[in-house]
C-alpha positions as semicolon CSV with decimal commas, in nm:
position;residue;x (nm);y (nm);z (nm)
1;X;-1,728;-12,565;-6,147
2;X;-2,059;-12,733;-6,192
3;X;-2,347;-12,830;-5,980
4;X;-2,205;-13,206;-5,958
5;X;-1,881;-13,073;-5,884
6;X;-1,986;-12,865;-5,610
7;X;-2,202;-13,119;-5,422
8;X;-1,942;-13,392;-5,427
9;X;-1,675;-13,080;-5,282
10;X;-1,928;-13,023;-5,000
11;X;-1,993;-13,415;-4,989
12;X;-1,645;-13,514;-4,900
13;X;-1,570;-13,201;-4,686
14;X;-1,853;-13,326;-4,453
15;X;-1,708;-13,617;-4,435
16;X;-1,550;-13,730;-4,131
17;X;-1,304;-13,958;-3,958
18;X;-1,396;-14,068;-3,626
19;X;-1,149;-14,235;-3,374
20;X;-1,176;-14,569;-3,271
21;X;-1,043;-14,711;-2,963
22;X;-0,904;-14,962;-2,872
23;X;-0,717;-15,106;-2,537
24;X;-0,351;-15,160;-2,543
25;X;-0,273;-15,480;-2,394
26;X;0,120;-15,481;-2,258
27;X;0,187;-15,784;-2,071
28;X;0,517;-15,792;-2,081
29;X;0,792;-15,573;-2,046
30;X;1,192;-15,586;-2,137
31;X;1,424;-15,321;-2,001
32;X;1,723;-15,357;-2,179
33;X;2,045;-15,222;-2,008
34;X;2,423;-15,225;-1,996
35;X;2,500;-15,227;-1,644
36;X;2,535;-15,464;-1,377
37;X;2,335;-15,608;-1,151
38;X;2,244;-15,339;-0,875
39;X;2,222;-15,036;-1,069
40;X;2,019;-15,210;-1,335
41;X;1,776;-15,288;-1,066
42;X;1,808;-14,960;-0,958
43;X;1,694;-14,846;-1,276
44;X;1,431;-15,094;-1,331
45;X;1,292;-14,966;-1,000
46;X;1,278;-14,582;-1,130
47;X;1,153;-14,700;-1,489
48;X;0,851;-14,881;-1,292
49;X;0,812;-14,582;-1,122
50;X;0,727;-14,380;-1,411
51;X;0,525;-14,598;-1,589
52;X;0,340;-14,638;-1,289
53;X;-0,007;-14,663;-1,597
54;X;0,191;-15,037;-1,615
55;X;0,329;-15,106;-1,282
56;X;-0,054;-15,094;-1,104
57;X;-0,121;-15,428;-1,297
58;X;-0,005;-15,672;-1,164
59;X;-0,048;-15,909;-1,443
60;X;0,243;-15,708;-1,634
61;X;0,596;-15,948;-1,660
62;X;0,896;-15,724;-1,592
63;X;1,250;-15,826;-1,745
64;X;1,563;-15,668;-1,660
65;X;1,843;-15,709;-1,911
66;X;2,205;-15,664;-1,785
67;X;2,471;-15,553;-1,971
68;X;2,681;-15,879;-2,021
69;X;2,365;-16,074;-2,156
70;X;2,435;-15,916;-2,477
71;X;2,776;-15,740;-2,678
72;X;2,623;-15,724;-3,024
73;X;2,356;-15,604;-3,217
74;X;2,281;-15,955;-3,329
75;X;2,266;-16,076;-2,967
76;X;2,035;-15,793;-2,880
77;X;1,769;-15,892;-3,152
78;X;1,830;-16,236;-3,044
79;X;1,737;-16,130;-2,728
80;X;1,444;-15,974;-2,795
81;X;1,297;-16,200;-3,047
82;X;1,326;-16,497;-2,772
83;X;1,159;-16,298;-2,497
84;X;0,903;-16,123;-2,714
85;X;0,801;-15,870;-2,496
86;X;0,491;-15,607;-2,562
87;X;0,727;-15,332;-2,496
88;X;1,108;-15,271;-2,487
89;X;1,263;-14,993;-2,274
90;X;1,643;-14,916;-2,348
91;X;1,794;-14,603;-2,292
92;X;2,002;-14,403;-2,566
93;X;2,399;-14,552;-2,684
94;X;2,385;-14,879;-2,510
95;X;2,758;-15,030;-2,440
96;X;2,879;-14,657;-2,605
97;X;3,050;-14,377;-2,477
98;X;2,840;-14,150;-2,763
99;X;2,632;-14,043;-2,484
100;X;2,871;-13,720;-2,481
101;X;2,797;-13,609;-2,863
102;X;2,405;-13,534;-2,930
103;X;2,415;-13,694;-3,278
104;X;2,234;-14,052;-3,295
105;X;2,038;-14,318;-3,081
106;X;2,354;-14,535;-3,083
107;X;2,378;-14,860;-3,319
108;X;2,212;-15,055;-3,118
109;X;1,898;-14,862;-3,080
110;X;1,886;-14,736;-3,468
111;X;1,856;-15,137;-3,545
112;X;1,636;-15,222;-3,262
113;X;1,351;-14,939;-3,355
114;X;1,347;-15,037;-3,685
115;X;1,375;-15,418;-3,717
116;X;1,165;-15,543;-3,376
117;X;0,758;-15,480;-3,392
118;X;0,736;-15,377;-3,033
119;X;0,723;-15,048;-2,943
120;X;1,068;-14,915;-2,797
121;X;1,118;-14,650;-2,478
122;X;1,383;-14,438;-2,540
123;X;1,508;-14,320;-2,201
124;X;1,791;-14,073;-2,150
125;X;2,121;-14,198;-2,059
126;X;2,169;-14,249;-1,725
127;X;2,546;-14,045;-1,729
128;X;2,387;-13,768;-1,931
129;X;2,182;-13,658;-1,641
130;X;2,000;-13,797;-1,346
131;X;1,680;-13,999;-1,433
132;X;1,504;-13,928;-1,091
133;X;1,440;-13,535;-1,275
134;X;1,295;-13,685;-1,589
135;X;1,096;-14,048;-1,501
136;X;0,854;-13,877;-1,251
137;X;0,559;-13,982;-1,433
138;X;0,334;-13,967;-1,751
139;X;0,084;-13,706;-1,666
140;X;0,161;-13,554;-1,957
141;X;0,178;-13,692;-2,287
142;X;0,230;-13,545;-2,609
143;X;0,136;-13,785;-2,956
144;X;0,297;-13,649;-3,315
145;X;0,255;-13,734;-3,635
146;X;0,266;-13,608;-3,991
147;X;-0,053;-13,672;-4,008
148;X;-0,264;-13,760;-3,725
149;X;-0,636;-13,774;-3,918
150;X;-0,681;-14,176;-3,855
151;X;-0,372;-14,259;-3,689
152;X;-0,610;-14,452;-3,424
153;X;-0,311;-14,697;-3,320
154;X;-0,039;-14,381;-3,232
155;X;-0,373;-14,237;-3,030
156;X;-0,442;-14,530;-2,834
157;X;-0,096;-14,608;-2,756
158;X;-0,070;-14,215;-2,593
159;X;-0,410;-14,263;-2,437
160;X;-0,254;-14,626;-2,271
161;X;0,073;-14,445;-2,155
162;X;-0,145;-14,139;-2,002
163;X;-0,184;-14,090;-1,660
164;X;-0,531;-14,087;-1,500
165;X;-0,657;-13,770;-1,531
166;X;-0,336;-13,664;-1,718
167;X;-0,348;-13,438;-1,994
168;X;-0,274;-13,606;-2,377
169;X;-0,200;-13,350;-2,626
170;X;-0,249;-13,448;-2,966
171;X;-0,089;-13,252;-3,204
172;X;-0,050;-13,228;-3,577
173;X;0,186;-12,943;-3,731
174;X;0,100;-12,872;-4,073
175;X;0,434;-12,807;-4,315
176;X;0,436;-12,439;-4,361
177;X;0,740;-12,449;-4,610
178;X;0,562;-12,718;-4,806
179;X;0,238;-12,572;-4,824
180;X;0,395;-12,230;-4,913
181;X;0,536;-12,421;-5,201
182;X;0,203;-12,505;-5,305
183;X;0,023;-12,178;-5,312
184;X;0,357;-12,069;-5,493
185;X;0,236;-12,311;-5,738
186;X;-0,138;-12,226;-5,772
187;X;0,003;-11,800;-5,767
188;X;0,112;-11,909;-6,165
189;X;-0,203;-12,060;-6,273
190;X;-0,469;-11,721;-6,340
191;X;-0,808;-11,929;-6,366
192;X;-0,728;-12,011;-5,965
193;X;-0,740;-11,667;-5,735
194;X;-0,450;-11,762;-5,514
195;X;-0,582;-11,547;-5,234
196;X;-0,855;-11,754;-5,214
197;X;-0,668;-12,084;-5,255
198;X;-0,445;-12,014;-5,023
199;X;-0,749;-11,913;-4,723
200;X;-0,998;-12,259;-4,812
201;X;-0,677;-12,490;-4,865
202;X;-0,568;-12,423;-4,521
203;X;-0,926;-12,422;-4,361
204;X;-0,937;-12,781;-4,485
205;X;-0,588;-12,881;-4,392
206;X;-0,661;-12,787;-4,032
207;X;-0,987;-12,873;-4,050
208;X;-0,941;-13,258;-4,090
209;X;-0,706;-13,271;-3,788
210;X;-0,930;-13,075;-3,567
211;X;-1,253;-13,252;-3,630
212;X;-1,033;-13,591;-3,558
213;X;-0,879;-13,455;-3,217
214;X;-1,300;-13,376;-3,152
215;X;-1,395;-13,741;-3,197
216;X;-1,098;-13,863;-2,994
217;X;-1,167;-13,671;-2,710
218;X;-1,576;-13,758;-2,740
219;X;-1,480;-14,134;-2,750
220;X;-1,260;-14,139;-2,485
221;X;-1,512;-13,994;-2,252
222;X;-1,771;-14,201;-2,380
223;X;-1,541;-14,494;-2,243
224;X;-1,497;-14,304;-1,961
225;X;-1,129;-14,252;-1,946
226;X;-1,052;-13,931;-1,706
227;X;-0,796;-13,817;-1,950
228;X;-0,805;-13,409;-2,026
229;X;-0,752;-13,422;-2,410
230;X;-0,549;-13,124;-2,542
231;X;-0,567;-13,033;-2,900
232;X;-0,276;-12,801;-3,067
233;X;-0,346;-12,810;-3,511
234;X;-0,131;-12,575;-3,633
235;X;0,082;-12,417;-3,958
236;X;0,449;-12,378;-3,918
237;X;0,762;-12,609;-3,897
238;X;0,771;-12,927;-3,773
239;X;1,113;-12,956;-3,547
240;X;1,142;-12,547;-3,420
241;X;0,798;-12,601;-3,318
242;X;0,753;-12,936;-3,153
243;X;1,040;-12,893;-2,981
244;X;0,938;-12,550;-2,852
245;X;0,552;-12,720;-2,781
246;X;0,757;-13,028;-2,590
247;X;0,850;-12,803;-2,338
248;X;0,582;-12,517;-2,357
249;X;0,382;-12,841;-2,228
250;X;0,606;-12,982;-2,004
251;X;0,590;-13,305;-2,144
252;X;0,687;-13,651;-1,957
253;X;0,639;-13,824;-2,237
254;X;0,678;-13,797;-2,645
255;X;0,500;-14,078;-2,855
256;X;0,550;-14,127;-3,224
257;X;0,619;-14,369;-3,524
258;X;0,972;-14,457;-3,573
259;X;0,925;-14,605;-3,883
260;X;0,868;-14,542;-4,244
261;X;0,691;-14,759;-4,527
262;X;0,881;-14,642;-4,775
263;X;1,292;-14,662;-4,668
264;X;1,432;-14,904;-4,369
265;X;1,617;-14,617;-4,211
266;X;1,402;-14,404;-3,934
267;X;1,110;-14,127;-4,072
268;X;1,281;-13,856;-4,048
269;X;1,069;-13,646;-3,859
270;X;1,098;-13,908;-3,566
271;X;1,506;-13,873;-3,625
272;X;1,539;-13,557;-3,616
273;X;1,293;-13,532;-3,316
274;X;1,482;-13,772;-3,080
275;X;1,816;-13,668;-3,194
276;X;1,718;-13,321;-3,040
277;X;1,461;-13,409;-2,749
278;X;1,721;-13,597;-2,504
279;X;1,612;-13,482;-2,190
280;X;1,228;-13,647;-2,256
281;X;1,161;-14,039;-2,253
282;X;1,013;-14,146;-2,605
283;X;0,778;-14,412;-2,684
284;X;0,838;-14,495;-3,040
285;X;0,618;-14,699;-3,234
């Protein structure tokens, strides 16, 4: 390596992303639901309960959907597209019985997180088990992401759904199979000492992350938001672990991107995450 190549390597290591913040403005909010009158007010009332970060202002619209407004999927985006709301809450297999089988979102949610641009609250079904031991507030909040290094918007929108003086974890798992693969790689070329490799690559990897989580949690106290910022960086796998951090944490609330640049069905980190976190409300993005 030469002397250039060295100071540029030291150059962009320095380097640094730093978080900016922004405030998430929600003034409106759908709740879409299949029932009837009473009990969807009943569950309007428990939803406003636990996003009691929303329910304080008292500029925030609140729309309660019942189930015969809308049969179809088509009606549903209908729906939504006319009212335009800043956030939609819906709980898992609308106008299904699938509730029973741990397997999907239902239609009508798979479409919805993918197609609308709001962000969508994924609530537990209501027959699955009793929402009064889940909705009890956002005091803690967990945000995920492949890759969390600049993902300001996913930060801010945990930071807006945290509790005062709530604890946001912000995690970011690094891919031990996939980076495995990588040093499996660099093992076959000799002029690279793999030993080596293998120690600064992950340094860096976890480096980035950690440095970012740093400059989130210095900015939000510079705002002066009381919000305890928890960082967890990590190597290992992505779904055994965040599932077993989810409830290490005790977790109210999950936030993460639903969807992916490069294919119209869900990332699949996101799928596979709500597919097996049913008991925890979900704010995908």
């Amino acid at each position: 390596m030469t002397n250039v190549d060295q100071f540029e390597s030291v150059f962009k290591s320095a380097t640094k992303i730093s978080f900016a913040y922004q405030d998430i403005e929600i003034r409106k909010v759908l709740l879409v639901t299949d029932l009837e009158e009473q009990p969807a007010q009943q569950l309007s009332d428990q939803v406003r309960s636990f996003l009691t970060v929303l329910a304080a202002d008292d500029s925030v619209n609140w729309r309660t959907v019942q189930g015969d407004e809308f049969q179809t999927v088509k009606e549903l985006l209908d729906l939504v597209e006319k009212e335009n709301p800043d956030l939609i809450c819906a709980y898992r297999h609308l106008h299904s019985q699938a509730w029973r089988w741990p397997y999907s979102l239902g239609e009508e949610l798979d479409v919805l997180t993918q197609i609308t641009s709001s962000p969508v609250l994924i609530l537990p079904h209501p027959k699955a088990q009793p929402l009064d031991e889940i909705l009890k507030g956002t005091g803690s909040v967990m945000a995920i992401t492949n890759h969390l290094t600049g993902d300001h918007r996913l930060v801010n929108f945990a930071v807006r759904f945290t509790e005062e003086r709530g604890t946001l974890s912000l995690t970011h798992i690094e891919d031990e199979k996939v980076f495995k693969s990588y040093i499996e790689v660099i093992s076959k070329i000799p002029s690279i000492t793999t030993e080596t490799a293998e120690e600064e690559i992950l340094k860096q990897l976890l480096k980035e992350p950690h440095d970012y989580i740093r400059s989130c949690s210095d900015t939000l106290r510079e705002e002066g938001l009381a919000l305890k910022v928890q960082e967890i960086v990590s190597l290992g796998h992505h779904i055994s672990d965040l599932t077993r951090l989810v409830e290490e944490h005790q977790v109210d609330l999950l936030v993460l991107h639903a969807k992916d640049e490069d294919q119209a069905a869900m990332h699949g980190l996101a799928y596979s995450l709500a597919v097996e976190l049913r008991r925890i409300p979900l704010l995908m993005l």
